[in-house]
C-alpha positions as CSV (number, residue, x, y, z in Angstrom):
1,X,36.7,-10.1,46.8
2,X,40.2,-11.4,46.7
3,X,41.8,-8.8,45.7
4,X,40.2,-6.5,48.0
5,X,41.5,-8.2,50.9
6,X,45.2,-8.7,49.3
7,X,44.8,-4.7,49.5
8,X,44.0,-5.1,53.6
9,X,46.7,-7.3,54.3
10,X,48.8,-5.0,52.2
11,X,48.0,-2.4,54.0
12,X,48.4,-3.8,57.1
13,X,51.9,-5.2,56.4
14,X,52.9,-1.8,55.3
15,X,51.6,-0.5,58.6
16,X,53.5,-2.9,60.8
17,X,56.8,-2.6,58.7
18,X,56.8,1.5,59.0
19,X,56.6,0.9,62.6
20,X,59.0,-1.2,63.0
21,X,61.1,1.2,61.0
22,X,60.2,4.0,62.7
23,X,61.2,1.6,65.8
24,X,64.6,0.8,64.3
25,X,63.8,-2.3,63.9
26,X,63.4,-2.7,60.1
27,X,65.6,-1.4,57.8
28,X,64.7,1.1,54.4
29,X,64.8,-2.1,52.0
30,X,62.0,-4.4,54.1
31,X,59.9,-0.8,53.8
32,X,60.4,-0.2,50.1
33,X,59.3,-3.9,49.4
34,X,55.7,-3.6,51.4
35,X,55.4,-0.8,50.1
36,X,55.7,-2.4,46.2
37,X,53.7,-5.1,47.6
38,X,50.8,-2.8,48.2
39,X,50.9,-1.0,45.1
40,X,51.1,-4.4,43.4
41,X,47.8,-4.9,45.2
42,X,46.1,-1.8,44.8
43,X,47.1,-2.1,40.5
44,X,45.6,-5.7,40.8
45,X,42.3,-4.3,42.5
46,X,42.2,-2.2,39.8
47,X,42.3,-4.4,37.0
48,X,39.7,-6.6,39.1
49,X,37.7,-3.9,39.2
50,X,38.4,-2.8,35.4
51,X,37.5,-6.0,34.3
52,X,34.2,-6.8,36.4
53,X,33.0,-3.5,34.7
54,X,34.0,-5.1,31.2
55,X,32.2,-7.8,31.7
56,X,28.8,-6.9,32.8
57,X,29.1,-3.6,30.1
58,X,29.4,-6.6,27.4
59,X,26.9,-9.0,29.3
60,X,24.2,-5.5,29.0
61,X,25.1,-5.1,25.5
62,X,24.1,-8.8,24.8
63,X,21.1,-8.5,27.0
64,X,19.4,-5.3,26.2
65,X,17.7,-4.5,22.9
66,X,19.4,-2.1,20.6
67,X,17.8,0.3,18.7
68,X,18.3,0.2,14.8
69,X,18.5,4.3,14.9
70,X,21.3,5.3,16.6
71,X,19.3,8.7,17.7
72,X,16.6,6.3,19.2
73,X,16.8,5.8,23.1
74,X,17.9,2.4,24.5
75,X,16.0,1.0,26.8
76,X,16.3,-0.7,29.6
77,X,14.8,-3.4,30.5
78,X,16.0,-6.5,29.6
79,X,13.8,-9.3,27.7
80,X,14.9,-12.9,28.2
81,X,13.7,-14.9,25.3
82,X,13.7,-18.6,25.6
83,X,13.4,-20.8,23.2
């Protein structure tokens, strides 16, 4: 969630500084550096994103029964045992 809204404010930085470029009243450097800044955020949405999918792909694979033949079908729905 955080990262998704260091991507708005990115966005929205970049935004204001291209206008005031396009104003004349920012120069090229403060527009090359929001526009690293929002790249930066956009790579660490990514990864986020990456990650979150890691996660709950190992969670699944810790959850779910697997199949001693590999031809066999896995299914899926999970079985909580407690002890």
């Amino acid at each position: 969630m955080s990262a998704r809204r260091a991507v708005g404010a990115s966005k929205e930085a970049f935004r204001d500084t291209r206008l005031r470029y396009q104003a004349g009243l920012s120069n090229e450097v403060d527009l090359s550096m929001t526009q690293e800044q929002l790249v930066n955020a956009l790579v660490r949405r990514l990864f986020a994103t990456v990650d979150v999918n890691v996660t709950y792909a190992r969670m699944l694979r810790e959850l779910l029964p697997m199949p001693k033949n590999p031809n066999d079908p896995v299914l899926t729905q999970l079985t909580l045992h407690f002890p």
